[in-house]
N, C-alpha and C positions, 0 to 999 in steps of 0.2 A: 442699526441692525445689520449684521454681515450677509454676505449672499450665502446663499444658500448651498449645503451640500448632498450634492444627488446620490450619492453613498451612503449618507444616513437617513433615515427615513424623520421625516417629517412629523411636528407635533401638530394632532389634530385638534382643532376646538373642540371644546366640551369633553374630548377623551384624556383618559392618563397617558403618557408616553412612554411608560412601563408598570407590565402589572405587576404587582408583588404578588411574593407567591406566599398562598394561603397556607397558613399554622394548625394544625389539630394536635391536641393533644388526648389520647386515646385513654382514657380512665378506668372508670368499672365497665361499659358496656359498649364494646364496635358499633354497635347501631346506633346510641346516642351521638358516637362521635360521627358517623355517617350521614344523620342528621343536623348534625350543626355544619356539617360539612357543606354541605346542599344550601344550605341555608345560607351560607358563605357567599357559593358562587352563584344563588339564585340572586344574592343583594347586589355585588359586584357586578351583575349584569352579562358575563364571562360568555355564557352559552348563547344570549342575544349579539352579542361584539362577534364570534366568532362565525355566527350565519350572515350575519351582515357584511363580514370581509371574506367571506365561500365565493362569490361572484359579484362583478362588477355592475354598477344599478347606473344607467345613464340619468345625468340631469333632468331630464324630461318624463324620465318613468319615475326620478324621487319625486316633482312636482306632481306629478298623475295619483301618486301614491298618497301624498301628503295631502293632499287636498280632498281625495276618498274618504282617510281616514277623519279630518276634520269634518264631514260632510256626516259623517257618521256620528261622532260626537254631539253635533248638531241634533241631528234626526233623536237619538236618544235620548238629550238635554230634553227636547219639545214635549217628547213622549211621558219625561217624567214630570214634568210641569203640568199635563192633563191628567196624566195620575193622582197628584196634587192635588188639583182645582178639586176631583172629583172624589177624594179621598181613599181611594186605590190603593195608592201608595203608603198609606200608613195601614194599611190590613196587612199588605203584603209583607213590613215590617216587624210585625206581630206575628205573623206567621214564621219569617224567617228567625227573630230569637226566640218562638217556641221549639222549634228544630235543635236551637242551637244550645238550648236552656235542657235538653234530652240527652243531647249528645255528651253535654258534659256531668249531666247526673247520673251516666250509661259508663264514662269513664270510670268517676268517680268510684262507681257499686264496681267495677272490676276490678281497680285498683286495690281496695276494699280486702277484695276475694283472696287476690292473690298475696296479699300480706298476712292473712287468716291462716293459709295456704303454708306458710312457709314456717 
């Protein structure tokens, strides 16, 4: 491996060392493609990478940080494991895809309307 040069910037683990630049192609509707656009840079990760390199995080405050948030996962992990035992958690389930079983039969009937519509 050659030594390193301080004029080019260094490839990080885990990161790309150049982002490509995202493709839309704009069809019948701006919003559709403004939607996939989002959608792009929400997968790419782009808008997280970029507050992450806004300001420097010392060593000590990523460990402080990291371990919060593992501490967290934890705590939630346990919480949904009593939800579990006590069957909680599969109500709340039920409840969440009736929301969700509404929302898209709410699409649908507009969908519907506006083809009717036209």
């Amino acid at each position: 491996m050659g030594r390193w040069n301080r004029y080019e910037p260094r490839e990080r683990v885990g990161e790309p060392a150049k982002v490509e630049p995202l493709q839309i192609i704009v069809g019948s509707s701006f919003e559709h493609a403004l939607r996939e656009f989002k959608g792009l840079v929400q997968h790419e990760r782009i808008i997280g990478i970029y507050k992450e390199r806004q300001s420097y995080e010392k060593p000590s405050e990523k460990k402080r940080r990291k371990r919060r948030e593992a501490e967290e996962r934890r705590r939630l992990a346990e919480m949904r494991e009593r939800m579990m035992a006590t069957g909680e958690w599969d109500r709340r389930q039920k409840v969440k895809q009736k929301k969700r079983q509404k929302k898209t039969e709410a699409r649908i009937r507009r969908e519907e309307n506006t083809e009717t519509l036209e």
